[in-house]
Every structure is written in structure tokens, then in C-alpha cells.
MARBA-12648 format. One line per 10 residues: number of its first residue (from 1); their letters; for each residue y, z, x of N, C-alpha, C. Coordinates in steps of 0.1 Angstrom, whole numbers, always signed. Example, Ala and Ser with C-alpha at 12.3 -4.5 7.8 and 13.67 -1.06 7.14 Angstrom:
! MARBA-12648
1	AS	-57 +78 +132 -45 +78 +123 -33 +78 +132  -22 +71 +128 -11 +71 +137 +0 +79 +129
This chain:
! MARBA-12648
1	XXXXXXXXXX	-52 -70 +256 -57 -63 +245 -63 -73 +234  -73 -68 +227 -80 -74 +217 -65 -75 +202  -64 -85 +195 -55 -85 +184 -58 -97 +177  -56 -94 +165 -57 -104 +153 -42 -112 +151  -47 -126 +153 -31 -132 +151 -29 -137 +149  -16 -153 +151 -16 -167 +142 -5 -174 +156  -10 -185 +155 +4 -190 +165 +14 -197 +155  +10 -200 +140 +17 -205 +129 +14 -199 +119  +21 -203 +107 +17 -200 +93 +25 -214 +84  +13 -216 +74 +0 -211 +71 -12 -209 +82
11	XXXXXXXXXX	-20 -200 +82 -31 -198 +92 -37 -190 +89  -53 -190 +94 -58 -177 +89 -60 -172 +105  -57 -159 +101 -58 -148 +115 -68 -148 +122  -71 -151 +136 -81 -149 +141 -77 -137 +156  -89 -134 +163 -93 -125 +172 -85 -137 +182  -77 -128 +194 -74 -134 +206 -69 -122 +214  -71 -125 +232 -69 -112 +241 -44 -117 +244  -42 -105 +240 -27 -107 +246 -24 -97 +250  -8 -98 +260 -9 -86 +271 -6 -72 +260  -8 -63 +266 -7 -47 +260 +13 -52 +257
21	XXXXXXXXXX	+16 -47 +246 +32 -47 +244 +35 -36 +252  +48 -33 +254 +54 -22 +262 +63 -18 +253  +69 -7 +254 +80 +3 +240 +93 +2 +250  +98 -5 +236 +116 -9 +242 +122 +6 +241  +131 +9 +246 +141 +21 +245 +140 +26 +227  +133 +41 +228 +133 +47 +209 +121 +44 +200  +116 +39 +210 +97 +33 +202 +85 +40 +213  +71 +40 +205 +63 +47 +210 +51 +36 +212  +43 +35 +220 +30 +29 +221 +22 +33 +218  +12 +28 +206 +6 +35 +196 -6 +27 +200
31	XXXXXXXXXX	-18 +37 +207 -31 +32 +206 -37 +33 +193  -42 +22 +186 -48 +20 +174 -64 +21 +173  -63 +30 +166 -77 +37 +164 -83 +29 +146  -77 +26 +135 -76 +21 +126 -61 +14 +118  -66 +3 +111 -50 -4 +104 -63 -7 +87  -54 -14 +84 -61 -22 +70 -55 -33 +62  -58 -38 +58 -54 -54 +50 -50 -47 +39  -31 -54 +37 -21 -54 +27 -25 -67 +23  -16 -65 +7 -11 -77 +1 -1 -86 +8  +7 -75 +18 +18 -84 +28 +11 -91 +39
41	XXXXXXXXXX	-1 -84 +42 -7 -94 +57 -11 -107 +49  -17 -108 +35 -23 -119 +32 -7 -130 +30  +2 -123 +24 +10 -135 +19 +20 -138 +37  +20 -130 +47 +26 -135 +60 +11 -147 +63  +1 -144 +64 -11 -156 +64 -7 -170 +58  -4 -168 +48 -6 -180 +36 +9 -181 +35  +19 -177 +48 +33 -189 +48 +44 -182 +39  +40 -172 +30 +48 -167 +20 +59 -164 +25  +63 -158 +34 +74 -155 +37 +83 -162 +47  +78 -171 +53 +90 -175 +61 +102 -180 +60
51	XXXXXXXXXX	+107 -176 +48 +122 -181 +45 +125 -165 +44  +124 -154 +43 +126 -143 +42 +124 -133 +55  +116 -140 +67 +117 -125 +77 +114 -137 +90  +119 -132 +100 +123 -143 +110 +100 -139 +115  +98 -156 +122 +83 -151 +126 +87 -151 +140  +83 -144 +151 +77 -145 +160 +64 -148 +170  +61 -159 +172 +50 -164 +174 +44 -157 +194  +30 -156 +196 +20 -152 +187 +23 -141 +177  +19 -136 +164 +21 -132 +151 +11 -124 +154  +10 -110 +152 +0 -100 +151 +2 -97 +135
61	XXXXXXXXXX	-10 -96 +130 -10 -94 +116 -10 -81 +113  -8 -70 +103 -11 -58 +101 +3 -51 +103  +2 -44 +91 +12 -33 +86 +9 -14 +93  -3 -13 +85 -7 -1 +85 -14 +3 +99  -12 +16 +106 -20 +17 +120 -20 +36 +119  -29 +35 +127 -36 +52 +133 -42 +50 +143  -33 +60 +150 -42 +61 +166 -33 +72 +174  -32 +70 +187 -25 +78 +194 -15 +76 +200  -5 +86 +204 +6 +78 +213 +1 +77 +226  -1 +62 +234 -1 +60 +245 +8 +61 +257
71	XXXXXXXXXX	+20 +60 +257 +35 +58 +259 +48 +62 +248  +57 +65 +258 +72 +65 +254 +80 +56 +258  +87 +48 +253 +102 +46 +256 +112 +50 +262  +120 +43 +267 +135 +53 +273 +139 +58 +260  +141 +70 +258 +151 +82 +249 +143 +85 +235  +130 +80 +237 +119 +79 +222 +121 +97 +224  +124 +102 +211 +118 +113 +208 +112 +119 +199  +106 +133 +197 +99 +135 +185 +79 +135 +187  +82 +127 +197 +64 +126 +200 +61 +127 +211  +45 +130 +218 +41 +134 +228 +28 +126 +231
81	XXXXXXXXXX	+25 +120 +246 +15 +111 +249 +2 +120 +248  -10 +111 +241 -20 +115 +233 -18 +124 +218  -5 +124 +213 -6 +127 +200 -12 +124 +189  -17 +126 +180 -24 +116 +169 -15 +114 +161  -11 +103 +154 +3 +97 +145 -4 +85 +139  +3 +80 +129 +2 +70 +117 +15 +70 +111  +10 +55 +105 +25 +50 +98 +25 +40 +94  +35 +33 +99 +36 +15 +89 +46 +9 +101  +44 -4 +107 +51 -13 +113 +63 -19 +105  +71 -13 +110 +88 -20 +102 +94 -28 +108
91	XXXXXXXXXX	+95 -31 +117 +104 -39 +124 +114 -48 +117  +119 -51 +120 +128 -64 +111 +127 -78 +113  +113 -81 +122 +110 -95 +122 +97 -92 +123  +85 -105 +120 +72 -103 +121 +67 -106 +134  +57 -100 +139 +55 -105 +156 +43 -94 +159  +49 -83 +162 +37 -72 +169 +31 -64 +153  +19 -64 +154 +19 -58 +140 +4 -49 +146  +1 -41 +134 -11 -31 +138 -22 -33 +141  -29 -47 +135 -40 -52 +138 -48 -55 +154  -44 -47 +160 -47 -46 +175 -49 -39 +183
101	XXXXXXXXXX	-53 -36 +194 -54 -22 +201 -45 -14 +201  -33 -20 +204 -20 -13 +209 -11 -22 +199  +0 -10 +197 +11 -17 +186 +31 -6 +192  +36 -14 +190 +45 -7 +194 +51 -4 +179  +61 +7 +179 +67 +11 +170 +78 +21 +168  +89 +20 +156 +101 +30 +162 +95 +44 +161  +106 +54 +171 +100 +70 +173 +110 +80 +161  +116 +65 +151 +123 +75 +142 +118 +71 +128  +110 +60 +125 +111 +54 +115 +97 +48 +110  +87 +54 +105 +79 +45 +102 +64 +53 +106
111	XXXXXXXXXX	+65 +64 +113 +59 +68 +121 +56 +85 +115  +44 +90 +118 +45 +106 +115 +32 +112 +123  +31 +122 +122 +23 +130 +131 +8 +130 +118  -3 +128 +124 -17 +130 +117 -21 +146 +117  -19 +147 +104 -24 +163 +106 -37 +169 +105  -42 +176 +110 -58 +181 +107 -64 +177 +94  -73 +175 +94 -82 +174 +81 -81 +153 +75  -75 +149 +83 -70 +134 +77 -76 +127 +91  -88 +117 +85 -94 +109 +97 -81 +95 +103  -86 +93 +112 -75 +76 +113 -80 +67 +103
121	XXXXXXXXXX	-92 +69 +102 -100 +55 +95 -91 +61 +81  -90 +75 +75 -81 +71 +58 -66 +69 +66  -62 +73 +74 -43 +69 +71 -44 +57 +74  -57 +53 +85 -51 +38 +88 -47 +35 +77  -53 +35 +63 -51 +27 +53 -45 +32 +45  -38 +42 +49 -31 +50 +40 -13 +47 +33  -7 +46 +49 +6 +40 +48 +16 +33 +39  +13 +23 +39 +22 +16 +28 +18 +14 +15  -1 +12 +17 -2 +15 -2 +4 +33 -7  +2 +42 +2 +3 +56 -2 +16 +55 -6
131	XXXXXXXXXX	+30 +48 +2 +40 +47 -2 +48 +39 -18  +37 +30 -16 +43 +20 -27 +42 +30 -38  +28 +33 -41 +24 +43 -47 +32 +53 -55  +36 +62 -43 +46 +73 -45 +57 +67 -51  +71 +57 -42 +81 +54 -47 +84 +50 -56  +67 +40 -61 +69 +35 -78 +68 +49 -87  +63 +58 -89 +57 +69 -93 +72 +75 -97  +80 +80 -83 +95 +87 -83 +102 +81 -91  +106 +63 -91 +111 +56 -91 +113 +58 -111  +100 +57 -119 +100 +60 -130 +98 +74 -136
141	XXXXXXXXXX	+92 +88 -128 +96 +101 -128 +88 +104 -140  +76 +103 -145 +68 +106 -154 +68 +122 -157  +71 +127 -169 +67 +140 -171 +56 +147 -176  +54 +157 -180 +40 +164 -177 +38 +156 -192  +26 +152 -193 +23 +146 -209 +26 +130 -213  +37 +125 -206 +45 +109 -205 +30 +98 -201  +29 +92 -212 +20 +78 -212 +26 +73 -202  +17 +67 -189 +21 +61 -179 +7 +47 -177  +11 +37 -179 +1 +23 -180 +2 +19 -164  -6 +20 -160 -7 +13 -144 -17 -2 -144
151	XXXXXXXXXX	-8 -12 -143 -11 -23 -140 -15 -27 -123  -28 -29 -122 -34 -31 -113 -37 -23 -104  -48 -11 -111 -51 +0 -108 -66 +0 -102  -70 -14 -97 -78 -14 -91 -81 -20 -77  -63 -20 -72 -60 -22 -59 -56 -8 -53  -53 -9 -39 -53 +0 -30 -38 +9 -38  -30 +2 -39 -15 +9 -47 -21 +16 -61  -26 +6 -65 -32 +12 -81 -37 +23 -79  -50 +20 -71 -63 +35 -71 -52 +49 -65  -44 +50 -58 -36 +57 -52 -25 +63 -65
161	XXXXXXXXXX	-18 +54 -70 -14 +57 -80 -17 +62 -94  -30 +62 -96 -36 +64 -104 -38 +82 -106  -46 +87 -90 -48 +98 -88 -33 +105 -87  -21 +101 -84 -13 +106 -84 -4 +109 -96  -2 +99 -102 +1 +101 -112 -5 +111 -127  -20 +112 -121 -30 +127 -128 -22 +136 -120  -24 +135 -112 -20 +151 -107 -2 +157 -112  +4 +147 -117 +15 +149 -120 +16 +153 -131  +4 +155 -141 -1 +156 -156 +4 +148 -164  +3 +134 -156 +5 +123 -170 -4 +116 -175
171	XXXXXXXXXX	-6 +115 -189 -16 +104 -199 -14 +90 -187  -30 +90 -183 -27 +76 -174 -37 +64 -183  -32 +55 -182 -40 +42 -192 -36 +31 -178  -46 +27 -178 -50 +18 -165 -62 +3 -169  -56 -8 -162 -61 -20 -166 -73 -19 -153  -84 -26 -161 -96 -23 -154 -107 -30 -161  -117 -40 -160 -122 -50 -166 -141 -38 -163  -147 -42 -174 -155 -30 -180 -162 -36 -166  -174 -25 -163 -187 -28 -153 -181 -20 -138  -180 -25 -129 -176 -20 -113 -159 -17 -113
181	XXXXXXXXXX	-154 -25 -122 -138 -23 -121 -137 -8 -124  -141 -5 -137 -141 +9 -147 -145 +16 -141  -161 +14 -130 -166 +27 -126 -156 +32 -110  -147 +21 -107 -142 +27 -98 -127 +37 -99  -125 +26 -112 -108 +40 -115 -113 +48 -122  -124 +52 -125 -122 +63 -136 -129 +75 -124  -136 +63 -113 -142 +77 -107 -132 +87 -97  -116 +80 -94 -107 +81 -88 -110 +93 -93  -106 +102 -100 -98 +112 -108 -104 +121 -116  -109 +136 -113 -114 +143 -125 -109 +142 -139
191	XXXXXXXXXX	-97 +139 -138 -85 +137 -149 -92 +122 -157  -88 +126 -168 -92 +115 -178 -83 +102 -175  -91 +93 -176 -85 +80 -177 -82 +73 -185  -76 +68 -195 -79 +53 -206 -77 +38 -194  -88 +33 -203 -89 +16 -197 -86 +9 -202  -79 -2 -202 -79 -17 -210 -78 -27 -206  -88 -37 -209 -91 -46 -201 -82 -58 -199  -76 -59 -185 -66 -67 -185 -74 -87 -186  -85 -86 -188 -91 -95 -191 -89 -102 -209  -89 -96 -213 -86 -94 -229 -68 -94 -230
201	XXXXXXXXXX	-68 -90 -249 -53 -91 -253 -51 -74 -250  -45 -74 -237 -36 -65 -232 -28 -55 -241  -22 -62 -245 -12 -56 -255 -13 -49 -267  -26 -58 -276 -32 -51 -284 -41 -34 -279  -43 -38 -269 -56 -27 -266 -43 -16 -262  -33 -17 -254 -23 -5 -254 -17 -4 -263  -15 -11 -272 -10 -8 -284 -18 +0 -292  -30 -1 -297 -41 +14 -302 -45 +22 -293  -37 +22 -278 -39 +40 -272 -25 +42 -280  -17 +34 -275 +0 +42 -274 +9 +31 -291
211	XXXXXXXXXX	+7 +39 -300 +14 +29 -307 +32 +28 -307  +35 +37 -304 +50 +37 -301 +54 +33 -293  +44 +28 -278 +50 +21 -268 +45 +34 -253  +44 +30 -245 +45 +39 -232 +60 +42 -226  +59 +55 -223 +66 +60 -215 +70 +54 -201  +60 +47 -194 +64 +40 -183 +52 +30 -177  +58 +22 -171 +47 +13 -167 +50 +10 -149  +41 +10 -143 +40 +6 -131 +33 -7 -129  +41 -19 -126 +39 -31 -121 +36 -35 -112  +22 -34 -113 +13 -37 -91 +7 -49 -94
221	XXXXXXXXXX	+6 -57 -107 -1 -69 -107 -1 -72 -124  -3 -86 -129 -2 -89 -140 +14 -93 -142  +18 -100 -159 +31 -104 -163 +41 -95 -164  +50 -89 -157 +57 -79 -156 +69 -78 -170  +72 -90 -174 +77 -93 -182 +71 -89 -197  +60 -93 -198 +48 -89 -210 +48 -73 -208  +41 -68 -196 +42 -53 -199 +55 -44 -200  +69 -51 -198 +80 -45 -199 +82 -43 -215  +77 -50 -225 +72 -51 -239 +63 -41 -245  +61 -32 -238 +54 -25 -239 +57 -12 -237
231	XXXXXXXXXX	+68 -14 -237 +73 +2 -234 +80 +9 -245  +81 +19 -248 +89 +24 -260 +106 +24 -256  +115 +20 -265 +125 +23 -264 +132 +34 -254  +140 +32 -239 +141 +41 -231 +130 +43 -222  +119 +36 -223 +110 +33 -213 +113 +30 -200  +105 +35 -190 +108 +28 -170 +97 +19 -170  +102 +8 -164 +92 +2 -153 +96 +5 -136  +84 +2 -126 +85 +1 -114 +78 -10 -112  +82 -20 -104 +74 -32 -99 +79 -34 -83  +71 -33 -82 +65 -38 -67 +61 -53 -63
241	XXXXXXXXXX	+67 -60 -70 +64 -72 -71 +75 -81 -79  +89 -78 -73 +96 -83 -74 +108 -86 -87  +99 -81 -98 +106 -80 -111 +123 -74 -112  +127 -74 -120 +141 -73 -121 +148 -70 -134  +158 -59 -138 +164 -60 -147 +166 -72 -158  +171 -82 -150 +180 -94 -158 +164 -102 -162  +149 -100 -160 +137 -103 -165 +132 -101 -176  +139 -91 -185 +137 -82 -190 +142 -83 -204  +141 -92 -214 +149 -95 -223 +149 -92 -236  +159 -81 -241 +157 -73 -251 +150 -61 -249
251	XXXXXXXXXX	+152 -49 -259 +150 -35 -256 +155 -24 -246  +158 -17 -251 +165 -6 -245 +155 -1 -229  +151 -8 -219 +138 -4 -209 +147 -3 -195  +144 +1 -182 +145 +3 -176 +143 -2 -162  +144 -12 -154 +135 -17 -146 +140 -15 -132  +129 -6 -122 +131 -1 -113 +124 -11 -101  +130 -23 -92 +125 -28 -81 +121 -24 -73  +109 -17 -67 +105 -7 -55 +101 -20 -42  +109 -14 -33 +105 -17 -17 +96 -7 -11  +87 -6 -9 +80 +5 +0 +88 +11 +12
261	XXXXXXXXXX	+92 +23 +11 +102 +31 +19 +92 +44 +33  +86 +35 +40 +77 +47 +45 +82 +55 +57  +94 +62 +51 +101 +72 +60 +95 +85 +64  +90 +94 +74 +87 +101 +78 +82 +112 +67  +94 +115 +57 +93 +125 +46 +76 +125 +41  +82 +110 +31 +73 +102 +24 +55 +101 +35  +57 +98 +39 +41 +93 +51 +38 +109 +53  +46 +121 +56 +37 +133 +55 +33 +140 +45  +42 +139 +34 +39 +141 +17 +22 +135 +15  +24 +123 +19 +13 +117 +13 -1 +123 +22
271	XXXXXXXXXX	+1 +126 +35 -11 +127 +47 -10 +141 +45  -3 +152 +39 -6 +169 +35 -16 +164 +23  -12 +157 +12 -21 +157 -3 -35 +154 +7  -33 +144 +9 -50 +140 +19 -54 +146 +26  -53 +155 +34 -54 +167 +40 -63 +175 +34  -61 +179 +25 -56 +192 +16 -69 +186 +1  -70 +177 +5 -78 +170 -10 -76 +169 -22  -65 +167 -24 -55 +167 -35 -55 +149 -36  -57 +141 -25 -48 +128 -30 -66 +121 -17  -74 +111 -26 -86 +102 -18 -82 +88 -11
281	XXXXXXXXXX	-81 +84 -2 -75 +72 +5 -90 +66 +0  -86 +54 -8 -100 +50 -17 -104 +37 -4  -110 +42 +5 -114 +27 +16 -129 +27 +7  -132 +9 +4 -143 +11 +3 -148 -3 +5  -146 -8 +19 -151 -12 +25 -146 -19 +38  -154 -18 +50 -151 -12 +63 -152 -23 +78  -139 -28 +79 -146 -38 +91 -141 -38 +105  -153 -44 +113 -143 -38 +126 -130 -54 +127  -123 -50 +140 -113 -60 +143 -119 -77 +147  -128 -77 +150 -136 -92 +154 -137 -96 +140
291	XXXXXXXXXX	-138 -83 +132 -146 -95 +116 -133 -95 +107  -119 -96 +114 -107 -96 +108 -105 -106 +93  -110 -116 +96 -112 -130 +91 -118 -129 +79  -132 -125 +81 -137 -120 +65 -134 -107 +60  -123 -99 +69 -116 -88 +62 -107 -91 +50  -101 -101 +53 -92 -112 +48 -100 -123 +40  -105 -124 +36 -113 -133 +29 -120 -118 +18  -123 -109 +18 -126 -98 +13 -117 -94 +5  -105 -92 +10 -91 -90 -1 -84 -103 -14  -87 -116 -5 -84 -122 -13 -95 -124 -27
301	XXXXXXXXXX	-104 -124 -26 -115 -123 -34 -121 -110 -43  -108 -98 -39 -107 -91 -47 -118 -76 -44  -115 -75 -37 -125 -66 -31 -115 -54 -40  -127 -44 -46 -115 -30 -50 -111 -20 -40  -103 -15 -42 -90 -9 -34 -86 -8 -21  -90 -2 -9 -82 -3 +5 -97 -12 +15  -92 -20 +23 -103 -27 +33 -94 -16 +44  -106 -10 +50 -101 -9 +61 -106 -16 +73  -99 -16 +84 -102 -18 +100 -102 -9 +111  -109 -11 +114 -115 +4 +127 -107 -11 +139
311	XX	-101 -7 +151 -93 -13 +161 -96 -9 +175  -104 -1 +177 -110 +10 +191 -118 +3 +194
């Protein structure tokens, strides 16, 4: 099979043929029809992690996948060969990952059924930003009317969270630098948006939307520390990016560390809103698997919100 991969890291991912994986006992063989480029494929590239997740060499890059079930496992249940399903690669070490024709994956964890109305090309990309998304969102519990500031609302987690967080009826104020950044979050959402330009003094500019402080902030990018300053007394944060209580020094705030949790619940919650057109999987821009390389070179250079990869 065709797969994007690394025999080391640091490395940039390239195209190479390796055999089709086969599904250990409780996993499914997932023909991949679409995946897309995380913030985690770029930092497993650039070495980030190997003191934290064991590597497996050759390395298949890619979190997010859509396609069908090809195969079962001894005792895999829950799914049926040629199903259509999506999800997120969990495993507990890096090695086989989505970026490929075929990807193996558990039949209890990670995985959910593609429902009508939801193409592969949006779940591929749907997965783990849809999740981060959500669990930061839960994680701080915004109520109808609650100022909610989304830092780095012009990535794939951001644009996702953005729209979700409207639908939840919260005042959303979102960092977004004037010209292509603005026209893309504000066009997320019939729901009004405030901008402030994380280019500029930050702090001042949410301080004359919100002068008492926000209700909560979502941490997808920028000083987590600085925007936790910004919260009103009894304020949440959610960071996704590693922030922490004991970071946090002085005021009564809140700080919620989110892991992206893409358990079955969560991955159909998010693929009914999409469905249903309630929630837009913002891909906006599209490459096949051979052009993996400048898919990745596309993210790190800031491309706005989800790259996806077509894998068929």
C-alpha cells in the first residue's frame, strides 16, 4: 500500500509502498478513503515527542481517517466489512497511522459509524480537531450569554470551536488578524462574532469588548498564561496545549488541561451536527497522498483551518 512515513524523526514525511497491516484480535481494517494534517502529525515529524510515546519505525504519519471497513479481527465487534466509519488512530505507540490506504484500528475505541449526509473527505478531517473542540468547550461549560474568547480561532480546533460555541448561545470573541484571517471566522457562523487582533495588544482590545473580564477562554494557541489574566474572577480556561493550574498565578480562575478524548459518544455527536448542518468541517484546502509533503509544509505556514488528504 501507498503511505506517508518516516524511518526516523526529526524527518519530513514522505510517500513509500508498505505491506497492507493486518487487524490484531478487537481491531478493524480501515480502507482510507480521507485523513488530514494535525498539529500532532507536525510535532511527531519535527521529533517532538519522543520522550513521551514509544516510535515505531517505519512511522505512518496521520491521526484522522475515513473510509471503510475492509477486514475484522478475531472477536472485533460492532462493525461490518464495507461499512463506512471514521475516527482517530489511538494506539498507545506511534507506528501505523491514517495517512495511508489502509490503517488498522480498535473496534471499541476511536472508531464510529459515518452516517448519511457526512462525506469522508469532511470526517476525514473531522476527528480529533472536532473533539478537541467539543471537550475544551464541556470542559469550561459556557452558558447561554457567557463571553467566551477563543484563542486561535483560525485553526482547524478554533474554526470548529468557534461555530460551536454560537450554537451554544455564547458571546464568542475570537483572535483573528484583519484581511483573510477575519473573513474566514467570521464567515464560520451566522452568529456574530467579535475579533481581536492577536497581532496587536491583546489584552487591551478584550478588555474594551469585555471590561470585567470573560467568562472563559479556550487556549488553542497564543500565551496561555496572559490570556488566563483575562478572565473575570471565577473564570474557566481550557488548553489544549498543555497549560496547568500551578501556571496560573493569582486570581480566583480555573484551568482545565484537555486531552482530546475521541470516544465513540463524542465522534457521533460531532458527525450528527455535520450531518444535519448544524456544525461545517472548515477543509479549505485539499491534497492528495503523494503531495503529503507540501501538505505539511501548508500547515506549518499557516494555512487556515483543516488540510485535508484524499488516500484512495
Amino acid at each position: 500500500m501507498r503511505a506517508v512515513m518516516m524511518n526516523s524523526v526529526p524527518a519530513d514525511p514522505a510517500l513509500a509502498d508498505l505491506p497492507v497491516p493486518r487487524p490484531a484480535p478487537g481491531e478493524v481494517l480501515v480502507k482510507v478513503a480521507g485523513s488530514s494534517v494535525n498539529g500532532f502529525d507536525v510535532a511527531v515529524a519535527a521529533g517532538y515527542l519522543q520522550q513521551a510515546m514509544e516510535h515505531r519505525f517505519p512511522l505512518v504519519v496521520g491521526k484522522d481517517f475515513a473510509g471503510t471497513v475492509e477486514a475484522l479481527g478475531e472477536g472485533a465487534e460492532g462493525f461490518t466489512v464495507g461499512q463506512p466509519v471514521f475516527g482517530v488512530v489511538m494506539k498507545p505507540f506511534l507506528g501505523p497511522g491514517s495517512m495511508a490506504e489502509y490503517v488498522t484500528v480498535s473496534a471499541g475505541y476511536g472508531i464510529a459509524p459515518l452516517p448519511q449526509g457526512l462525506t469522508a473527505a469532511e470526517a476525514g478531517a473531522l476527528g480529533l480537531a472536532g473533539t478537541a473542540a467539543l471537550d475544551s468547550l464541556d470542559a469550561v461549560a459556557p452558558a447561554d450569554g457567557e463571553t467566551v474568547l477563543i484563542s486561535g480561532a483560525t485553526g482547524g480546533v478554533g474554526a470548529l470551536a468557534v461555530q460551536l460555541a454560537a450554537a451554544r448561545g455564547a458571546r464568542v470573541i475570537a483572535t483573528a488578524r484583519p484581511g483573510a484571517e477575519a473573513d474566514f471566522v467570521t464567515g464560520l457562523t451566522d452568529a456574530k462574532v467579535e475579533l481581536v487582533d492577536h497581532g496587536g495588544d491583546l489584552a487591551a482590545q478584550v478588555r474594551a469588548l469585555a471590561p470585567a473580564g470573560v467568562d472563559a477562554v479556550l487556549h488553542l494557541a497564543g500565551d496561555g498564561a496572559e490570556l488566563a489574566g483575562l478572565l473575570r474572577d471565577g473564570g474557566r480556561l481550557a488548553s489544549t496545549l498543555g497549560l496547568t493550574q500551578d501556571a496560573v498565578q493569582g486570581g480566583a480562575v480555573t484551568v482545565h488541561t484537555v486531552m482530546a478524548d475521541p470516544n465513540p459518544r463524542t465522534l457521533t455527536e460531532l458527525a450528527t451536527r455535520v450531518a444535519a448542518g448544524a456544525l461545517r468541517v472548515p477543509v479549505t484546502a485539499t491534497y492528495r497522498l503523494e503531495q503529503a509533503p507540501e501538505a505539511f509544509a501548508a500547515f506549518r505556514a499557516g494555512t487556515l483551518g483543516k488540510i485535508a488528504v484524499t488516500c484512495s
